[in-house]
Backbone as CSV, one residue per row, in Angstrom:
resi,resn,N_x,N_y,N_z,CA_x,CA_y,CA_z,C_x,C_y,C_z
1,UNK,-10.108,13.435,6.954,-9.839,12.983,5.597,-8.351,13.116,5.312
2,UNK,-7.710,11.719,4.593,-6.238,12.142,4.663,-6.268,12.444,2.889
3,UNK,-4.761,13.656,3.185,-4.567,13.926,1.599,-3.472,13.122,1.243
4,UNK,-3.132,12.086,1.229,-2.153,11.527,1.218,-2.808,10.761,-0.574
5,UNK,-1.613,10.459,-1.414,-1.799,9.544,-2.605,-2.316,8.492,-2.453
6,UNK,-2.116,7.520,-1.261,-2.027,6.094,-1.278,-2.898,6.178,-0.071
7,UNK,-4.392,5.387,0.073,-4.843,5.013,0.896,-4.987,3.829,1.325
8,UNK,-5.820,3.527,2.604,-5.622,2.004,3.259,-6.591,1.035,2.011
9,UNK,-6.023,-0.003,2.096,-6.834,-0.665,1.126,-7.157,-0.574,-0.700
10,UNK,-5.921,0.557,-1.155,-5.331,0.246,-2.380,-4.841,-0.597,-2.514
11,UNK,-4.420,-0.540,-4.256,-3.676,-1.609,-4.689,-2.843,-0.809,-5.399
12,UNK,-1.393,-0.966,-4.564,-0.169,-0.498,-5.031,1.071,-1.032,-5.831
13,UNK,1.705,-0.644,-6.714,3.101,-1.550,-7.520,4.147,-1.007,-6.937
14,UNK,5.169,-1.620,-6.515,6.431,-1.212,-6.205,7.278,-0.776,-7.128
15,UNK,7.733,0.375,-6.916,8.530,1.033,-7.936,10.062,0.985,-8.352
16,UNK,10.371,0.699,-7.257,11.840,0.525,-6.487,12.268,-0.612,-5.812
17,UNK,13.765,-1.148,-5.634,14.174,-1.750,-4.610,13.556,-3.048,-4.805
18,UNK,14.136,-4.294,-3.892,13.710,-5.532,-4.357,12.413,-6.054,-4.741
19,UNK,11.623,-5.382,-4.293,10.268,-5.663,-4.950,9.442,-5.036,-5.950
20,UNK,10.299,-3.976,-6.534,9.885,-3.654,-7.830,8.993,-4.610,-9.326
21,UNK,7.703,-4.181,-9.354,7.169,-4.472,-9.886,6.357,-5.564,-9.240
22,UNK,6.056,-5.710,-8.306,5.190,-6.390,-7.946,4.061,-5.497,-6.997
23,UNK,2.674,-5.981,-7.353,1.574,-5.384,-6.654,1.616,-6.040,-5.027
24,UNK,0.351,-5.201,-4.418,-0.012,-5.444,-2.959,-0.986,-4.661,-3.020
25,UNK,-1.904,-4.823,-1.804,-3.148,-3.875,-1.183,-2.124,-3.636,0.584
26,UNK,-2.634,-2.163,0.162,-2.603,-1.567,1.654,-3.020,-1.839,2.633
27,UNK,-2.126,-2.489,3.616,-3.189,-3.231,5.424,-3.052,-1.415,6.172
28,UNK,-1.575,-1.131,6.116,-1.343,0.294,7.585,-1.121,1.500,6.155
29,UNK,-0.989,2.236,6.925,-0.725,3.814,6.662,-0.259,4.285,7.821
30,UNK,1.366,4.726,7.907,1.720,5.661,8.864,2.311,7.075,8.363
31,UNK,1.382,8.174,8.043,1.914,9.608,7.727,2.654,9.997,8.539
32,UNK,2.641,9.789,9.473,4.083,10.406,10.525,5.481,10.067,9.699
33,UNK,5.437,9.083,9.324,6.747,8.200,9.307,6.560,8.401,7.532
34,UNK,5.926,7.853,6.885,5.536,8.394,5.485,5.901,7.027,5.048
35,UNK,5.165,6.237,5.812,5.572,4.843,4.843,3.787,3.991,4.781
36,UNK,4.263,2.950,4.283,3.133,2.252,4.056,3.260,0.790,4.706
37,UNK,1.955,-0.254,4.781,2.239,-1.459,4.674,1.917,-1.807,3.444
38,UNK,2.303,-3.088,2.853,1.244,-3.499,1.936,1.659,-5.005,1.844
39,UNK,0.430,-5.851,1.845,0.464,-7.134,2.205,0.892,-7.997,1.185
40,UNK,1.819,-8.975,1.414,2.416,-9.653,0.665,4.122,-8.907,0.093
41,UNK,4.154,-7.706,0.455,5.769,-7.119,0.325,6.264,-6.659,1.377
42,UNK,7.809,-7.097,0.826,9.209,-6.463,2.798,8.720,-7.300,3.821
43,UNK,8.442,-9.244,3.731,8.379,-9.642,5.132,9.336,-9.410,5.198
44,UNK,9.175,-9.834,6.216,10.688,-10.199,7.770,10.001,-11.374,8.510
45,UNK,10.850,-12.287,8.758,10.826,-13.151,10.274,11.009,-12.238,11.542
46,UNK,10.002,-12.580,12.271,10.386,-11.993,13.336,10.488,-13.347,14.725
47,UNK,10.682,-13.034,15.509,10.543,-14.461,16.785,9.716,-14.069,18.215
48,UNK,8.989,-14.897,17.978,7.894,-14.638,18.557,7.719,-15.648,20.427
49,UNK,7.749,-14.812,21.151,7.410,-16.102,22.154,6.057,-16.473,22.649
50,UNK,6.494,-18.068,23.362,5.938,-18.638,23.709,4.367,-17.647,24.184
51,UNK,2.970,-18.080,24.063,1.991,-17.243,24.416,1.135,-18.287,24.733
52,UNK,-0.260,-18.027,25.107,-1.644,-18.611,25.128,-2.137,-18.700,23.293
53,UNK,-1.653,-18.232,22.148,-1.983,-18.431,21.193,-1.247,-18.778,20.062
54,UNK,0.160,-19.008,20.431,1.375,-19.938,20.188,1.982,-20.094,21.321
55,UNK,1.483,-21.754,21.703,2.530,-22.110,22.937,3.787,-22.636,22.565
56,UNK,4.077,-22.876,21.149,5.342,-22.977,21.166,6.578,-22.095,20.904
57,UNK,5.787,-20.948,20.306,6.364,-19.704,19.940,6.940,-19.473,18.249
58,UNK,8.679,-19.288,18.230,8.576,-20.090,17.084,8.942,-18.321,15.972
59,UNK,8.841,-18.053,14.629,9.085,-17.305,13.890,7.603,-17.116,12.876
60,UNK,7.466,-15.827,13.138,6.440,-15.164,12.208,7.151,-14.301,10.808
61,UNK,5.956,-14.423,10.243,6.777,-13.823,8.428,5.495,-12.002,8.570
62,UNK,6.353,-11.030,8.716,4.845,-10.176,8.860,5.617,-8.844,8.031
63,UNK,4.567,-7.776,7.483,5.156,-6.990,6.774,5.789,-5.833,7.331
64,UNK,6.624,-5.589,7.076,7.844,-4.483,7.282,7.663,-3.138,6.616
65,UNK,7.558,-1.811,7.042,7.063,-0.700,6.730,7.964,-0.715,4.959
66,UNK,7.431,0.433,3.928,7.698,0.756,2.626,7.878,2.110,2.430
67,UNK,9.011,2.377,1.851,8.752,4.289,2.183,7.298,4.483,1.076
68,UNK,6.782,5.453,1.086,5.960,6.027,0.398,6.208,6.064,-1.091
69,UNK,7.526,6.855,-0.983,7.916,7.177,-2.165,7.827,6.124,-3.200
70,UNK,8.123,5.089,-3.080,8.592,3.804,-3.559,7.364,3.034,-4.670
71,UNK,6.181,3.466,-3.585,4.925,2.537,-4.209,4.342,3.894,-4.973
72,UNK,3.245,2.949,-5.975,2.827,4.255,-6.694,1.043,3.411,-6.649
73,UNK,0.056,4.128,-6.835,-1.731,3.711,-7.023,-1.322,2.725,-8.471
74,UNK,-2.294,1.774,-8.412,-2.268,0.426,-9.488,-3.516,0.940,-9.942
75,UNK,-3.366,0.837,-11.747,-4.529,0.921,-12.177,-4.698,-0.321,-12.867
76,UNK,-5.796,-1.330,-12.673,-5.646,-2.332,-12.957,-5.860,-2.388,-14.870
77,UNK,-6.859,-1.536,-15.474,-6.967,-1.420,-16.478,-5.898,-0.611,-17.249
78,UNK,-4.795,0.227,-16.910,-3.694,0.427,-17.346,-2.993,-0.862,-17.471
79,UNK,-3.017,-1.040,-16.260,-1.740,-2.846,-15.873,-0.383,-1.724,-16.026
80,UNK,-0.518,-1.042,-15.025,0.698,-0.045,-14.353,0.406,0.665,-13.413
81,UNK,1.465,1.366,-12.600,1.097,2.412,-11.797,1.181,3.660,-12.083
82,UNK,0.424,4.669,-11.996,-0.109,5.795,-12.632,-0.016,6.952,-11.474
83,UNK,-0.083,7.789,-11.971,-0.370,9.184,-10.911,-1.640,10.005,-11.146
84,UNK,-2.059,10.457,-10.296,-3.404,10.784,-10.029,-3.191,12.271,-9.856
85,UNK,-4.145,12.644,-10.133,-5.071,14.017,-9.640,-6.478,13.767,-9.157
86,UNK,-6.544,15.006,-7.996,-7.973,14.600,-7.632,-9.199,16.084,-8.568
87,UNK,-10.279,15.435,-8.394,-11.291,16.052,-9.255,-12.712,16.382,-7.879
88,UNK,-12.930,17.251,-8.113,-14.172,17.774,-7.052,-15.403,17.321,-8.128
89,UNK,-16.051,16.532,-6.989,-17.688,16.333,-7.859,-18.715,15.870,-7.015
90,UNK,-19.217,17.433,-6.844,-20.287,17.873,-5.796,-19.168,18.749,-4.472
91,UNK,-19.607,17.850,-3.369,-18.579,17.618,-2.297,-17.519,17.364,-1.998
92,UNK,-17.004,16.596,-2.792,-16.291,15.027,-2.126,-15.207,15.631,-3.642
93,UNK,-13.857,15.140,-2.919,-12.945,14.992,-3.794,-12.500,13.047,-3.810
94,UNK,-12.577,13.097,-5.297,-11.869,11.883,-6.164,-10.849,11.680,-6.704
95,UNK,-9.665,10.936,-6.281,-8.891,10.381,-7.009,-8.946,9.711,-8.632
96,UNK,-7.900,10.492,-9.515,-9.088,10.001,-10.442,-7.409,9.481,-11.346
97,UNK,-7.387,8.266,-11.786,-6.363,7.866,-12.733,-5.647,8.862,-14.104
98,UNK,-4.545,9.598,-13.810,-4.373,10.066,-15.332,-4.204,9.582,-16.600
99,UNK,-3.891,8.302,-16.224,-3.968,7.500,-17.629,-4.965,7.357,-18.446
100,UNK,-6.036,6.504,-17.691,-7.042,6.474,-17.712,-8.525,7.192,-17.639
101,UNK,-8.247,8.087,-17.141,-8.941,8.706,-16.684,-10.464,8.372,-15.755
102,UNK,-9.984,7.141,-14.746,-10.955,6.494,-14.155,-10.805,6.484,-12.799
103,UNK,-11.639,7.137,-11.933,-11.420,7.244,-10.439,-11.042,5.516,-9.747
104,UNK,-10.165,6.460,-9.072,-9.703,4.613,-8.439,-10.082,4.901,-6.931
105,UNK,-10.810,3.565,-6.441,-11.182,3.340,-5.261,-10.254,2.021,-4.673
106,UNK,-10.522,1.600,-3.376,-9.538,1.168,-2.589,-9.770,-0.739,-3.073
């Protein structure tokens, strides 16, 4: 179980830096490195060669790591990004919106 704020398959707002204020959902999570992906922010072109599944090769648009710090959990019923605490109930710990006060799932 990771304790990390931001899991795979949130929906995160950028806080910082050129893409501030715009949402995404989480594709990667790398805690080593402490960054994130999140789809649709930080492409890059990259150049790709020739293969069996592009034979012509050619330039891909794909996402580029995000520090952590940067993105924050989207609460869609705020319509902001919020900070969380988690709440024990039973077993299992929940992320739970402070604004709102509504557990957010991925």
């Amino acid at each position: 179980m990771s304790i990390a704020r931001i899991k795979k398959h949130d929906t995160v707002i950028a806080i910082s830096g050129e893409y501030a204020g715009k949402t995404g959902k989480v594709t990667r999570i790398d805690l080593r490195k402490n960054v994130v992906f999140v789809e649709g922010l930080n492409l890059v072109k990259k150049a790709v060669r020739p293969s069996q599944t592009k034979p012509d090769g050619g330039f891909v648009e794909i996402e580029a790591p995000i520090r952590m710090s940067k993105v924050m959990p989207y609460d869609a019923e705020a319509k902001k990004g919020v900070r969380i605490r988690r709440v024990r109930t039973g077993d299992t710990l929940e992320r739970v919106s402070k604004a709102t006060n509504k557990v957010l799932h991925g």
